[in-house]
DRENDO-1510 file (C-alpha; in Angstrom, 1 decimal, always signed):
<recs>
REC; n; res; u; v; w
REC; 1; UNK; +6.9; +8.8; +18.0 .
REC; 2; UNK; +6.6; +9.0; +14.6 .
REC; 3; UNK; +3.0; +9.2; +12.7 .
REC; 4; UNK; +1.5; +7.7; +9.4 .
REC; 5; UNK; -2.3; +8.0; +7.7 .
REC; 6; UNK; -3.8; +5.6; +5.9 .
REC; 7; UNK; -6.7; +6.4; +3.5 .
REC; 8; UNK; -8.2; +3.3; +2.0 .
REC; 9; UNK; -11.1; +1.3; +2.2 .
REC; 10; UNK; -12.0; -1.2; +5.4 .
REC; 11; UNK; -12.0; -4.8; +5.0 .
REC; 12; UNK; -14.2; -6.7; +7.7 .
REC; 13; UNK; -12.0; -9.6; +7.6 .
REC; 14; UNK; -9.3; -7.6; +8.8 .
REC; 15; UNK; -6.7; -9.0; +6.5 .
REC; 16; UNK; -6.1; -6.1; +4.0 .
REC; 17; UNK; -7.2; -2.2; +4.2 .
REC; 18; UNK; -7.6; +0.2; +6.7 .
REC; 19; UNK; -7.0; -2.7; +9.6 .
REC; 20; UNK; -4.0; -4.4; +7.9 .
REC; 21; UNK; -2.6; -0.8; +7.6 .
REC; 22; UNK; -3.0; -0.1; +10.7 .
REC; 23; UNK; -1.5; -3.0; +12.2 .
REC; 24; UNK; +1.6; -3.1; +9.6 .
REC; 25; UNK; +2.3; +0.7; +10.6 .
REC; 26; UNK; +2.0; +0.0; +14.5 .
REC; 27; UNK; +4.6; -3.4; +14.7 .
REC; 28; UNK; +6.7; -1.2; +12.4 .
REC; 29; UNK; +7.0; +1.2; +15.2 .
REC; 30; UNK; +4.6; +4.4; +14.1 .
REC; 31; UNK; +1.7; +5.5; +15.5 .
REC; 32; UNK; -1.0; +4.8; +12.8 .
REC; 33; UNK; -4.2; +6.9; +12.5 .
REC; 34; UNK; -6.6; +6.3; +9.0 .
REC; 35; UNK; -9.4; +8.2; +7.0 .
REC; 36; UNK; -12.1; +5.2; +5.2 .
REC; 37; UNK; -13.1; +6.0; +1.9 .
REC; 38; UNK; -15.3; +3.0; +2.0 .
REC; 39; UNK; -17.1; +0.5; +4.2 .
REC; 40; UNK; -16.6; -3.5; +2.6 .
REC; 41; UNK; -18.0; -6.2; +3.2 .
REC; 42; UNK; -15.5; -9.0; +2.3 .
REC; 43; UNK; -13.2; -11.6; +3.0 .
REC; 44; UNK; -10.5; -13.6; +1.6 .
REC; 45; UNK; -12.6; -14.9; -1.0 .
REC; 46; UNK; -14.2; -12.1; -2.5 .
REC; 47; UNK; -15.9; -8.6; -1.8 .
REC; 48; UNK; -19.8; -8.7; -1.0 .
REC; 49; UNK; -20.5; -4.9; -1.3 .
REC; 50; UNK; -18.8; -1.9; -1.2 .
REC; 51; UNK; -20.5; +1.5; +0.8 .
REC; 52; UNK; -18.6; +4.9; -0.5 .
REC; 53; UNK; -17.8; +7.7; +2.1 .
REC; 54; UNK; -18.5; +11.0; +0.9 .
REC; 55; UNK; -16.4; +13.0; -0.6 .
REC; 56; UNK; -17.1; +16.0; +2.1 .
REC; 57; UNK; -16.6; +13.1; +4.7 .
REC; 58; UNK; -13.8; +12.0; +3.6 .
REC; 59; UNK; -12.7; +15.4; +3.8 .
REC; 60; UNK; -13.3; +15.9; +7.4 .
REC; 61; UNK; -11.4; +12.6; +7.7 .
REC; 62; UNK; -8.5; +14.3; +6.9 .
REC; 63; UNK; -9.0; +17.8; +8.0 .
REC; 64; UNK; -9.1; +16.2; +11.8 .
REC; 65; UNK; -6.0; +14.2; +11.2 .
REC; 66; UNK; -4.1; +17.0; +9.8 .
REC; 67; UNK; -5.0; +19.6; +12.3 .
REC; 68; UNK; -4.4; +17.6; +15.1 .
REC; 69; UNK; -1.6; +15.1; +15.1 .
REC; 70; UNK; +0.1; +15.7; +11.5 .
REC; 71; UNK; +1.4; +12.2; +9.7 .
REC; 72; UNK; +5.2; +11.8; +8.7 .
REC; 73; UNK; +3.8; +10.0; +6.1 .
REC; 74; UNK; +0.6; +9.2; +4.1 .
REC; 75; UNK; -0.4; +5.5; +2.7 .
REC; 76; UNK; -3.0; +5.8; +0.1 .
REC; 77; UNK; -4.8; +2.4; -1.0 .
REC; 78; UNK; -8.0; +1.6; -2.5 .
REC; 79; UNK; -10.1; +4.7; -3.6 .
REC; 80; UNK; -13.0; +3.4; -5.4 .
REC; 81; UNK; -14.6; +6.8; -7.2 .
REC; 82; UNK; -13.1; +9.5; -8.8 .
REC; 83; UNK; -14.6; +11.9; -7.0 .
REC; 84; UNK; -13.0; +10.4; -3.9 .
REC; 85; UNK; -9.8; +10.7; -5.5 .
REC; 86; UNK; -10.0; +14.4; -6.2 .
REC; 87; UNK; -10.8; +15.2; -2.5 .
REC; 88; UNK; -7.9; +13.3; -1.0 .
REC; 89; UNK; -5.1; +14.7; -3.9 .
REC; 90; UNK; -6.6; +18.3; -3.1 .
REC; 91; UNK; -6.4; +17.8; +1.0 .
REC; 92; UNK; -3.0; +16.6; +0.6 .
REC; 93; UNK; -1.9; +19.0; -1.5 .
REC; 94; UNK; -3.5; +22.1; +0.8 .
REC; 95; UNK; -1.5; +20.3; +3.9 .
REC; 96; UNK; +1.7; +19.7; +1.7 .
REC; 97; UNK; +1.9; +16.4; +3.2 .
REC; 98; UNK; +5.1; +14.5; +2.6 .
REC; 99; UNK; +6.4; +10.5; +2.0 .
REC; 100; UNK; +3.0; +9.9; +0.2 .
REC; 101; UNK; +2.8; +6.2; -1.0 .
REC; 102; UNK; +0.0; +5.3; -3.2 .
REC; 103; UNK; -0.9; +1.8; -3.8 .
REC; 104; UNK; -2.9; +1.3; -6.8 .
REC; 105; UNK; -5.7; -1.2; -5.8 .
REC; 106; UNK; -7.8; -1.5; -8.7 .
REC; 107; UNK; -8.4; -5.6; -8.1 .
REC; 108; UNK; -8.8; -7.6; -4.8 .
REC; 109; UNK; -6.5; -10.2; -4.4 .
REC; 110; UNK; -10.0; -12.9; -5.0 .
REC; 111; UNK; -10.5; -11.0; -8.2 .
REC; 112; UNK; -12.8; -8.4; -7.0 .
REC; 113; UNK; -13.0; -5.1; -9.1 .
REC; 114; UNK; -12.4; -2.1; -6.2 .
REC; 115; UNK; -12.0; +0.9; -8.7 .
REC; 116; UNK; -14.5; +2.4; -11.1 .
REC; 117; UNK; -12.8; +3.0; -14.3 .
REC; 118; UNK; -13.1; +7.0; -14.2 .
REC; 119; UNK; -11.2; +6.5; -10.6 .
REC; 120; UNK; -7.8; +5.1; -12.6 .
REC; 121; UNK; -7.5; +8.2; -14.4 .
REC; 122; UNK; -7.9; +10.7; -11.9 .
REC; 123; UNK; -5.2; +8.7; -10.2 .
REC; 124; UNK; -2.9; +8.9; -13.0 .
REC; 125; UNK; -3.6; +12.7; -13.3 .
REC; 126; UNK; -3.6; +13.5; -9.3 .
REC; 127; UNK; -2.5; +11.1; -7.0 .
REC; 128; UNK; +1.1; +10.0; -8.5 .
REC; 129; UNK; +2.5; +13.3; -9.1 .
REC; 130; UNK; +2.1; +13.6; -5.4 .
REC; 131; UNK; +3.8; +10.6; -4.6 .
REC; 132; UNK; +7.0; +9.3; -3.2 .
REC; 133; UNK; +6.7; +6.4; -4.7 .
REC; 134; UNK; +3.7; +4.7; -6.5 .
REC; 135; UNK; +3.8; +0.5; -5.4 .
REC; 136; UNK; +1.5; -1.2; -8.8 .
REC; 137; UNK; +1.3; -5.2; -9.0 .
REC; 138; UNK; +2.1; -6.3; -12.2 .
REC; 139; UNK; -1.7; -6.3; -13.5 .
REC; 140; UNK; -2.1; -2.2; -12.0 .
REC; 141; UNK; +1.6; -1.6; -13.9 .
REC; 142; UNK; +0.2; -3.0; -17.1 .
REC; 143; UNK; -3.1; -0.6; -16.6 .
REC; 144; UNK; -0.9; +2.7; -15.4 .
REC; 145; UNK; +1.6; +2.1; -18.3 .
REC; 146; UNK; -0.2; +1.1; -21.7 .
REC; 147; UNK; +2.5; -1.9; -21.2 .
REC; 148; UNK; +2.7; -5.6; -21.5 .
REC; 149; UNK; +4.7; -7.1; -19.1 .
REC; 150; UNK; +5.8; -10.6; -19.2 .
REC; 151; UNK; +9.2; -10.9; -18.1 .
REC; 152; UNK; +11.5; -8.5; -15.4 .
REC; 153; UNK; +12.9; -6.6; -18.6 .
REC; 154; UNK; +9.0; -5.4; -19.3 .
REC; 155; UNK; +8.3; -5.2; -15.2 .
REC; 156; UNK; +11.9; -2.3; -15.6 .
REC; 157; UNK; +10.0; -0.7; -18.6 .
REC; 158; UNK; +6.6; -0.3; -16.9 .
REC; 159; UNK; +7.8; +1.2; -14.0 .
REC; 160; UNK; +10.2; +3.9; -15.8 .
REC; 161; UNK; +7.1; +4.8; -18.3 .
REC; 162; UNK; +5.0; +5.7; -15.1 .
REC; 163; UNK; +7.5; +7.0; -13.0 .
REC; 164; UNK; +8.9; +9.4; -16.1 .
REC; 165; UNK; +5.1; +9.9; -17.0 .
REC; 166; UNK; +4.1; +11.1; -13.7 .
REC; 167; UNK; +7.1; +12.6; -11.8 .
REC; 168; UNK; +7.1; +9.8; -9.1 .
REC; 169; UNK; +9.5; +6.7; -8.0 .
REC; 170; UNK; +7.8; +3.1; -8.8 .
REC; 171; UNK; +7.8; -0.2; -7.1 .
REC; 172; UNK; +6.5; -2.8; -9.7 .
REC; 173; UNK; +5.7; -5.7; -7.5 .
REC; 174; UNK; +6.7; -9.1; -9.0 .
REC; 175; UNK; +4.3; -11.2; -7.1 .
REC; 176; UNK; +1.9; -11.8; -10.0 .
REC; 177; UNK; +5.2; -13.4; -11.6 .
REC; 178; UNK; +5.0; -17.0; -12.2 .
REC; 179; UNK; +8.1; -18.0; -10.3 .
REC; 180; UNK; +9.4; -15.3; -8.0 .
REC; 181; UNK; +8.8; -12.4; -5.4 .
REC; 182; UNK; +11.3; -9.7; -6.9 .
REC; 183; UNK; +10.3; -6.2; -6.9 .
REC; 184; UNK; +12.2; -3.2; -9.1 .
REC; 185; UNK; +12.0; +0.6; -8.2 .
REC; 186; UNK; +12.5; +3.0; -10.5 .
REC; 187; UNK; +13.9; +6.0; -8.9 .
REC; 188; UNK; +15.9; +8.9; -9.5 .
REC; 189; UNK; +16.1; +7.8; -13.4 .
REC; 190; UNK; +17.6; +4.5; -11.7 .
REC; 191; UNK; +16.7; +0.4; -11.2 .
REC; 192; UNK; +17.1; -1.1; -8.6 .
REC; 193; UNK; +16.0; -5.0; -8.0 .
REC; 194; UNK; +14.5; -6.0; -4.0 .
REC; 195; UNK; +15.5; -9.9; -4.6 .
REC; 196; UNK; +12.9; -12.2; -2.8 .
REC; 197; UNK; +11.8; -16.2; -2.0 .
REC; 198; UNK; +8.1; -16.9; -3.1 .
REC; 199; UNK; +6.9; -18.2; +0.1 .
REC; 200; UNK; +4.7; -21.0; -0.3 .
REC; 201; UNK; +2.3; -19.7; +1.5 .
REC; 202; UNK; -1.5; -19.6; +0.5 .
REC; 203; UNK; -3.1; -17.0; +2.7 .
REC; 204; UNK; -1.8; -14.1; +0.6 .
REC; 205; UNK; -5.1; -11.6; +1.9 .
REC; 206; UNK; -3.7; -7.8; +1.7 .
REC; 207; UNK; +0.1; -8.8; +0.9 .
REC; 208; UNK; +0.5; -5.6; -1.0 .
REC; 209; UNK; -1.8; -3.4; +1.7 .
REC; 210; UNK; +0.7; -4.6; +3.8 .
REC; 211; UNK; +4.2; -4.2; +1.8 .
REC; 212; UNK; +3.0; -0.6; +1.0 .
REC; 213; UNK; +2.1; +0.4; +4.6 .
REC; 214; UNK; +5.6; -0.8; +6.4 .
REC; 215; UNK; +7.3; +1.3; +3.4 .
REC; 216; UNK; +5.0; +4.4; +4.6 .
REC; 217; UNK; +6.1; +3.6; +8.2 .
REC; 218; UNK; +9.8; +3.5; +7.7 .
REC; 219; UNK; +9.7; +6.7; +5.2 .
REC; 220; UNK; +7.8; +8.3; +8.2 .
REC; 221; UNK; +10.9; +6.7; +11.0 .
REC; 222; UNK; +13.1; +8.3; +8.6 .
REC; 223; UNK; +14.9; +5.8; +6.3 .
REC; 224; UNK; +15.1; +6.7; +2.6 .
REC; 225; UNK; +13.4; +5.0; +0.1 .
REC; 226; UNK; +15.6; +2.0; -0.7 .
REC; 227; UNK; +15.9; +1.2; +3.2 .
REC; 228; UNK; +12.3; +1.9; +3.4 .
REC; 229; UNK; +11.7; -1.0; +0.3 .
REC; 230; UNK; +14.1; -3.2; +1.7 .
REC; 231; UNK; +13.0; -3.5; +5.3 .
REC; 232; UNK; +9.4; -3.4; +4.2 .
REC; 233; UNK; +10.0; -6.6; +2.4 .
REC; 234; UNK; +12.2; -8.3; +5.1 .
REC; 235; UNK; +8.9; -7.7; +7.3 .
REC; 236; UNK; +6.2; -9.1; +4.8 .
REC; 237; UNK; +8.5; -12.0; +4.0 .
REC; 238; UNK; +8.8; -13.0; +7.7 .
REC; 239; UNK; +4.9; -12.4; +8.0 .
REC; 240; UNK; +4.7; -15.1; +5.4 .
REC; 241; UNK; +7.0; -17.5; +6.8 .
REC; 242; UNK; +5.0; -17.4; +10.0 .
REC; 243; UNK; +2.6; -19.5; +8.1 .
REC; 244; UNK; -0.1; -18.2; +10.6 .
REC; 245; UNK; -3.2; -20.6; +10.4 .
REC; 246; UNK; -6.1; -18.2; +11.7 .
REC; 247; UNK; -8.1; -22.1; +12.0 .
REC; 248; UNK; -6.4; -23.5; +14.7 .
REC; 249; UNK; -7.3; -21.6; +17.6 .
REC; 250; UNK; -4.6; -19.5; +17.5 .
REC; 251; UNK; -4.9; -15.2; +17.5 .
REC; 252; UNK; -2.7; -13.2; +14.4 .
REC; 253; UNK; -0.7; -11.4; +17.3 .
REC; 254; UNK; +0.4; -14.4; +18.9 .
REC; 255; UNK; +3.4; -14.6; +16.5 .
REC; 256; UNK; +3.8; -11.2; +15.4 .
REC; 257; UNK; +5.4; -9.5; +18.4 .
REC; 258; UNK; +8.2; -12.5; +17.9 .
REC; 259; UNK; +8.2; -11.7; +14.3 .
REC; 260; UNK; +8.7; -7.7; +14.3 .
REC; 261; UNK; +10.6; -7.9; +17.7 .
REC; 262; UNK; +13.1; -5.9; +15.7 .
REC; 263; UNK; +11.2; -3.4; +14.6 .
REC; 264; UNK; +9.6; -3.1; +17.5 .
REC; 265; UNK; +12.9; -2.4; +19.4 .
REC; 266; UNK; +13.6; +0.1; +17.6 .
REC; 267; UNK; +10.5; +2.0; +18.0 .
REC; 268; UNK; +11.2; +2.6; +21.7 .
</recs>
């Protein structure tokens, strides 16, 4: 079976982070282990407190992942302290770890800020040139590339500026856009649009956590990066649809072993 790390913070409503991660990597048919960079005490309406790992923690974190039961691939989410930052871009690189996807979080999806300013630049300077691909919403493309975007045409330039800038592919996520879910990778010195419905669907809690996490899982099963974009999408867009209501008495796994049955297949 194939393997994929997470390092990001936990989320104690279990709808973004470390647990959405984890369950995103596992019905996408990996097995999915993590190293938390923070403790959070949140939900989907904001973030009550945040409590840092260490850095040397942290480090251990990885050390016993690596050494044990290496990942295929890495998923790197929010990292709230530049210090934090420099230990995971230094473990990865001492472990040459492979199919690294780091997603950007620099803003909760209620608004809450999750990165110290200092943190964004030693992302820029150490986590993306590691990357396979870096997956930025349209406010964290506007931060990573000096750019305004308003319009796909400006989404296309912000995601060539920081992949040329940074030696990595980019997925510039669309769903901050007013009137659509497309997404468009820059890769290889190449755009490509993922074409998508806007669901109408308001629980929207660790969307990207997720998206960025089933890429991770199928670069770890094997597929290349465009397959890996594509299915990752098809799976977050039929997590949507579910329209899950976690009110009515009913558990988040009830529908998603009928949702990712195809995934799931394949995993065995």
């Amino acid at each position: 079976m194939r393997t994929a790390l997470s390092i990001a913070g936990s989320d104690s409503s279990g709808g973004a982070g470390i647990q959405a991660d984890l369950k995103t990597m596992t019905l996408n048919g990996v097995f999915a282990m993590s190293a938390v960079t923070a403790l959070t005490a949140q939900n989907t309406t904001g973030v009550r407190g945040i409590l840092e790992a260490t850095p040397e923690f942290l480090a251990q974190q990885i050390d016993a992942v690596f050494e044990d039961i290496r990942p295929d691939a890495v998923k790197i989410g929010m990292v709230s302290s530049a210090a934090l930052v420099r230990v995971i871009a230094e473990r990865l690189a001492f472990y040459r770890a492979e199919n690294i996807v780091v997603d950007p979080v620099m803003v909760a999806t209620s608004g809450s800020a999750l990165m110290e300013t200092d943190a964004v630049a030693e992302v820029k300077a150490r986590l993306l040139p590691l990357a396979a691909v870096a997956t930025p919403n349209i406010p964290e493309a506007e931060v990573l590339s000096g750019l305004s975007i308003r319009d796909g045409a400006g989404m296309e330039a912000a995601a060539r500026a920081i992949g040329e800038r940074h030696g990595c592919a980019v997925l510039v996520k669309g769903g901050h856009a007013v009137s659509d879910a497309d997404d468009v990778l820059w890769a290889d010195g190449k755009l490509t649009w993922f074409y998508g419905e806007r669901i109408a669907n308001p629980n929207t809690h660790g969307t990207g956590c997720t998206l960025s996490s089933a890429i991770a899982a199928n670069l770890a099963k094997g597929f290349d990066l465009a397959a890996s974009v594509r299915r990752a999408k098809e799976y977050l867009s039929g997590a949507l649809g579910a329209m899950l209501d976690l009110g009515a008495g009913r558990g988040p796994m009830d529908h998603a072993f009928d949702l990712t049955g195809r995934f799931k297949e394949e995993a065995l």
